[in-house]
C-alpha positions as semicolon CSV with decimal commas, in nm:
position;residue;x (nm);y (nm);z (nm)
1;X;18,591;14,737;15,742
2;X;18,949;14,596;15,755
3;X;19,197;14,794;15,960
4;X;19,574;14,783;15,912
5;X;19,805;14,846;16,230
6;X;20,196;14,859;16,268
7;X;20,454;14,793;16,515
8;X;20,775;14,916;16,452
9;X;20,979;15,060;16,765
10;X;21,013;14,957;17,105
11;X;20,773;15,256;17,183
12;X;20,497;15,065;17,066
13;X;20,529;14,784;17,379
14;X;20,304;15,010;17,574
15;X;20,043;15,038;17,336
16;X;20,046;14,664;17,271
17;X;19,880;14,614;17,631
18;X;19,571;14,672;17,499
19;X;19,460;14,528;17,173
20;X;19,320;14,738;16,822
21;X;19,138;14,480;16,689
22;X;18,769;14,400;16,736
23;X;18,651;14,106;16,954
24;X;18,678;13,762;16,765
25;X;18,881;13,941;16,444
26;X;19,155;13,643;16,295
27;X;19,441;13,856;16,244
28;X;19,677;13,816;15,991
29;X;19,988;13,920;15,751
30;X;19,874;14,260;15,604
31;X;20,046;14,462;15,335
32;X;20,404;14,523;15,434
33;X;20,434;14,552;15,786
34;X;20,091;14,582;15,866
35;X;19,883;14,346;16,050
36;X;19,492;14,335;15,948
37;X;19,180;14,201;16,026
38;X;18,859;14,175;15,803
39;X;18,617;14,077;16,036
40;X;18,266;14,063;15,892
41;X;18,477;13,725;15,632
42;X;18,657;13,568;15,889
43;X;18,543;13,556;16,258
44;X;18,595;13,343;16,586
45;X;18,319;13,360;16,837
46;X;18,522;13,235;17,139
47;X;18,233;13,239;17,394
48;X;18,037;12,964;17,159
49;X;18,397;12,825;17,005
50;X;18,276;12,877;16,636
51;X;18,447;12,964;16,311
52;X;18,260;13,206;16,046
53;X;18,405;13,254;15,721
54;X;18,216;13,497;15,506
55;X;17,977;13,596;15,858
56;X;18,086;13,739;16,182
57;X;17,751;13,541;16,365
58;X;17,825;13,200;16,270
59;X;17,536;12,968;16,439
60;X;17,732;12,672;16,384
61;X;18,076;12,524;16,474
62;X;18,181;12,622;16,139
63;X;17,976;12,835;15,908
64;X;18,087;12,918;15,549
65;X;17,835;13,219;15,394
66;X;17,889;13,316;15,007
67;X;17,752;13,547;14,803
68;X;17,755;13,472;14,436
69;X;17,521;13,492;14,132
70;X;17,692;13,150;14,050
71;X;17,821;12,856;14,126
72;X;17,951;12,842;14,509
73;X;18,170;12,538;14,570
74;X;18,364;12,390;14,813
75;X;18,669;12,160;14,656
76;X;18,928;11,876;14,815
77;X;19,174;11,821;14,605
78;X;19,465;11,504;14,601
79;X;19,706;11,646;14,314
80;X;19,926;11,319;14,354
81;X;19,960;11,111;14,058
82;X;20,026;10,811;14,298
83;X;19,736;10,534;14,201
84;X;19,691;10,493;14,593
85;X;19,598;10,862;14,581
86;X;19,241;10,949;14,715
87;X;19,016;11,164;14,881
88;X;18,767;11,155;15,161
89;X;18,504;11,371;15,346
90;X;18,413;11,202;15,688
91;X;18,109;11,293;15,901
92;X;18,192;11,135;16,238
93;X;18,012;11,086;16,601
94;X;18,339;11,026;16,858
95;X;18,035;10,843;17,068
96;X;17,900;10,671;16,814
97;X;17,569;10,854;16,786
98;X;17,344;10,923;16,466
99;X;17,349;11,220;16,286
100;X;17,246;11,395;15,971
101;X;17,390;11,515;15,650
102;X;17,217;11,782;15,446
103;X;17,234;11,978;15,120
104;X;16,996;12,245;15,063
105;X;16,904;12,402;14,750
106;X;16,638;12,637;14,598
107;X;16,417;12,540;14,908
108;X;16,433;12,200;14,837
109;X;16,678;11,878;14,958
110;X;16,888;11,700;14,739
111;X;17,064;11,509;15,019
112;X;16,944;11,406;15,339
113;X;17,116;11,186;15,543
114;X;16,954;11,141;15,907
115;X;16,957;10,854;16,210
116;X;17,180;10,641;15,973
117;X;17,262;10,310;16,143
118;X;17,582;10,129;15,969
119;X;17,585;9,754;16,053
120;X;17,955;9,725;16,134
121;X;18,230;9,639;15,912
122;X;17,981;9,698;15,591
123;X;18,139;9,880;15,285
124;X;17,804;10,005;15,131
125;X;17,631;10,372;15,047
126;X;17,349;10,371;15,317
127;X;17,088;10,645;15,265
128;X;16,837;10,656;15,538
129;X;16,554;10,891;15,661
130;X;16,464;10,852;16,015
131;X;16,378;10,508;15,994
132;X;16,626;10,349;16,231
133;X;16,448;10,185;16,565
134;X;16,522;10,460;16,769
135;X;16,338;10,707;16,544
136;X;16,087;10,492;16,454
137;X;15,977;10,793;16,158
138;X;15,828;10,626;15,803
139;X;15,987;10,899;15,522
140;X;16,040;10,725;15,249
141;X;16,389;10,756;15,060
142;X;16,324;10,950;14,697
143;X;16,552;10,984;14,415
144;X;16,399;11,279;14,168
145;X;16,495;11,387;13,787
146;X;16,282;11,545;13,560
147;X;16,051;11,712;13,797
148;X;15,897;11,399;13,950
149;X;15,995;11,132;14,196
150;X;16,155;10,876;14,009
151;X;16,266;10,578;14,267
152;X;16,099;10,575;14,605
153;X;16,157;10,378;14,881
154;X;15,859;10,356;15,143
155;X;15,935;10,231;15,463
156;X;15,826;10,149;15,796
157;X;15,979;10,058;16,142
158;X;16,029;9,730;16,019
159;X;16,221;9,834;15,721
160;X;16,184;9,876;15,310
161;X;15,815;9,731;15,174
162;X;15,799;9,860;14,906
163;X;16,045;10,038;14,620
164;X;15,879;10,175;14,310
165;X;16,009;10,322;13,958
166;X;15,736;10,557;13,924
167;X;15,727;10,886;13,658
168;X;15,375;11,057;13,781
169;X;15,344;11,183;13,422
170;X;15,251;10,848;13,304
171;X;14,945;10,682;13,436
172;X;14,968;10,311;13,568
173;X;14,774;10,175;13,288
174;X;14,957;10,311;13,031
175;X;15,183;10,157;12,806
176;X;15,555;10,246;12,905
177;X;15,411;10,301;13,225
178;X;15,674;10,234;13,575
179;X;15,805;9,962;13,698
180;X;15,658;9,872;14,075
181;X;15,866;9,606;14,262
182;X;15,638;9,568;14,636
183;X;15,672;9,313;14,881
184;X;15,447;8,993;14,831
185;X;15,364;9,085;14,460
186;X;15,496;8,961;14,145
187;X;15,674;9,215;13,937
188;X;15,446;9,488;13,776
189;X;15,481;9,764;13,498
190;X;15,186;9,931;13,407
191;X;14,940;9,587;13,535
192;X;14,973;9,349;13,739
193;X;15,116;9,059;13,518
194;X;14,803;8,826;13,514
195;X;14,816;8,480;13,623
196;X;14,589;8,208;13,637
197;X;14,649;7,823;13,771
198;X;14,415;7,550;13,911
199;X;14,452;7,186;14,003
200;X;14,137;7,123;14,055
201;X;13,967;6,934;13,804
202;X;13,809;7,133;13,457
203;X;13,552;6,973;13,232
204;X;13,592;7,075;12,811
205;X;13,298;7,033;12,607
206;X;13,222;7,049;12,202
207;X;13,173;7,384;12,265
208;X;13,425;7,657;12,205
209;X;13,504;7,855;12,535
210;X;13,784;7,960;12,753
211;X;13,925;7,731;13,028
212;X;13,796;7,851;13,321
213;X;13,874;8,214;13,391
214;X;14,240;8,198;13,185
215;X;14,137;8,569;13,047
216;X;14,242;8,922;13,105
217;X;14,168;9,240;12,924
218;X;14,497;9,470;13,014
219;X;14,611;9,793;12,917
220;X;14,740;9,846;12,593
221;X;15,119;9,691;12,546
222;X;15,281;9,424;12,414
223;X;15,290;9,062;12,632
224;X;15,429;8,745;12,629
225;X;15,121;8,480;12,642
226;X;15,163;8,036;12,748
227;X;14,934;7,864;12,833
228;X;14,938;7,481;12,914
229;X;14,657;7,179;13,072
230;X;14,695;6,849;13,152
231;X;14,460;6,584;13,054
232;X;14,365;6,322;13,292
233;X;14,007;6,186;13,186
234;X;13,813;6,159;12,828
235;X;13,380;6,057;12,875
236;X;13,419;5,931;12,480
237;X;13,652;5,734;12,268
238;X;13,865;5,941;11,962
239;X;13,824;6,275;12,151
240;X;14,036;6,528;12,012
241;X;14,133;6,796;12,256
242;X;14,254;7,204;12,155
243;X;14,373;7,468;12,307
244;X;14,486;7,827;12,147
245;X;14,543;8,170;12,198
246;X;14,260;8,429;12,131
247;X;14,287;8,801;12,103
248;X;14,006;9,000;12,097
249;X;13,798;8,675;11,997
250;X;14,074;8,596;11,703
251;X;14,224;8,287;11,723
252;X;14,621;8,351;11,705
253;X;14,820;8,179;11,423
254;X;15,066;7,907;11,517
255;X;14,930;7,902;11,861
256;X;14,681;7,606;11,843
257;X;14,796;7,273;12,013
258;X;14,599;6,921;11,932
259;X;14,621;6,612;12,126
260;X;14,485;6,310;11,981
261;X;14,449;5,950;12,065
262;X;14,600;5,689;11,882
263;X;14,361;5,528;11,632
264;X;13,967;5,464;11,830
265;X;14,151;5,464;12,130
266;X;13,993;5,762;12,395
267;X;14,168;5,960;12,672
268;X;14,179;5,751;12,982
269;X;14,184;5,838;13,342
270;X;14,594;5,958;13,436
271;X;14,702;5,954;13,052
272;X;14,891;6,226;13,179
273;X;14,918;6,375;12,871
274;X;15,003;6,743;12,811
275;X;14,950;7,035;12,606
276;X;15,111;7,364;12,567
277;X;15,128;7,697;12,364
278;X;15,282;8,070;12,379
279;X;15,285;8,364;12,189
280;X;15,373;8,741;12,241
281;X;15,128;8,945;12,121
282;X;14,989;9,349;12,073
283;X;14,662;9,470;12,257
284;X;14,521;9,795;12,242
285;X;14,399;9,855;12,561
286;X;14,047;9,702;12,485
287;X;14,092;9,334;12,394
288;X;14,084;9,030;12,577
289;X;14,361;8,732;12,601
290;X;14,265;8,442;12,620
291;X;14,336;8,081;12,656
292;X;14,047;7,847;12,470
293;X;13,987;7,489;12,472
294;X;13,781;7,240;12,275
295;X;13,729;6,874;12,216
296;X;13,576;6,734;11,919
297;X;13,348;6,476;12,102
298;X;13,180;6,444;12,468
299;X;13,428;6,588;12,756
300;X;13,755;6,592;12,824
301;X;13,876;6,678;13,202
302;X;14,206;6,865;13,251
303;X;14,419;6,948;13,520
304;X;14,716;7,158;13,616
305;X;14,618;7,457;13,396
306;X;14,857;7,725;13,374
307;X;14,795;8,084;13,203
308;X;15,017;8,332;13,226
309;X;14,968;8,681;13,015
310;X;15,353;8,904;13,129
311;X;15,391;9,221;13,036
312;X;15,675;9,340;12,809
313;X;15,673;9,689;12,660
């Protein structure tokens, strides 16, 4: 409860020996002539040195308490027009030490700051959580929306391996599903992009077939397919050699590539000659891609084959 007291006559020195106010009251400008305190909103515990606005037990240096059905805010304001004008909030260790920065609400974080390290004369936004040396913790760093963790950023002692794009309402295999960046992998979003590539020697009959293991069934999406050999050998004269796109077992229009000697003449050893085709293309989830090859006499022998099925929607 506030109380008001006045001074007004020389009487009053006596009195002022001793003081009206409670212990750790700020006192200030009342109505009129009246000094006043209010001290359960504004409060200085001088044993601990700490400042309590809205609380007369602040457990910090400085403790702000509201109570509001709302919104409670805290606002710094630069009201200059000047274009050099700006504002700053600075968190700041006079021996240099790590610390923390946290924002708490509805029982859960939305900022958390902790054992930052800053390397020096850097200009960047560094969010950490305790994974500096010293700490040696592995939290990873999350960014939420929607009810689910959208960007994470799992780390170690040795720093970030791995950030992923990830919406745990979607499952990995589904079409539309996240984008996963990780350390030592190519780029994924829903499947692993499939690749296939050889330089060792392939043999391709009269018989219709895919070139050694250039197939994947993935989820349902759309992908970009190429596919490409080299031909370095021929066991008959006037071979012509094919390759093309397959689907679910359907051949893929404008996707079939020839290569054909010039008259009788057959593939011979380091020819070198090449063949190449691409297409994007729709699966539903339960069809193959595929890359198939055939000649239309003996063998042909390739090299340097190349299949490469990349996801992209």
């Amino acid at each position: 409860m506030a109380s008001d007291y006045s001074y007004t006559s020389a009487t009053d020195t006596v009195q002022s020996l001793y003081s009206p106010f409670t212990t750790g009251s700020i006192v200030f400008q009342g109505s009129g002539t009246y000094l006043s305190q209010n001290n359960s909103n504004i409060f200085w515990d001088n044993v601990n040195l700490r400042l309590g606005i809205g609380t007369n037990t602040p457990s910090s240096i400085l403790q702000i308490v509201g109570n509001a059905a709302g919104n409670i805010s805290s606002n710094i304001t630069n009201s200059s027009t000047s274009t050099n004008a700006s504002v700053s909030y600075s968190l700041t260790n006079a021996n240099g030490a790590t610390g923390s920065f946290y924002v708490f609400a509805n029982n859960f974080i939305l900022t958390y700051l902790s054992n930052v390290t800053r390397l020096a004369g850097s200009n960047s936004l560094w969010l950490a959580s305790d994974v500096n040396s010293a700490s040696g913790g592995t939290d990873p760093i999350v960014f939420s929306a929607g009810g689910y963790n959208n960007i994470t950023a799992q780390v170690t002692t040795n720093g970030i391996t791995a950030i992923n794009l990830t919406d745990t309402g979607i499952p990995a295999s589904s079409a539309g599903a996240p984008l996963s960046i990780t350390s030592g992998q190519v780029i994924t979003s829903g499947i692993t992009n499939s690749e296939v590539n050889s330089s060792s020697a392939l043999t391709i009959s009269t018989t219709l077939g895919v070139i050694g293991g250039a197939t994947v069934t993935p989820a349902a999406g759309t992908y970009l397919v190429i596919g490409s050999v080299n031909i370095t050998a021929s066991s008959a004269g006037g071979n012509i050699l094919s390759i093309e796109i397959y689907v679910g077992g359907s051949a893929q229009s404008d996707t079939l590539r020839k290569a054909m000697p010039t008259g009788t003449a057959a593939f011979s050893t380091f020819q070198n000659m090449s063949l190449s085709t691409n297409k994007i293309v729709t699966v539903n989830g339960s069809q193959a891609i595929a890359l198939e090859a055939v000649t239309s006499a003996g063998t042909v022998t390739v090299t340097g084959l190349n299949f490469d099925v990349i996801r992209l929607a």
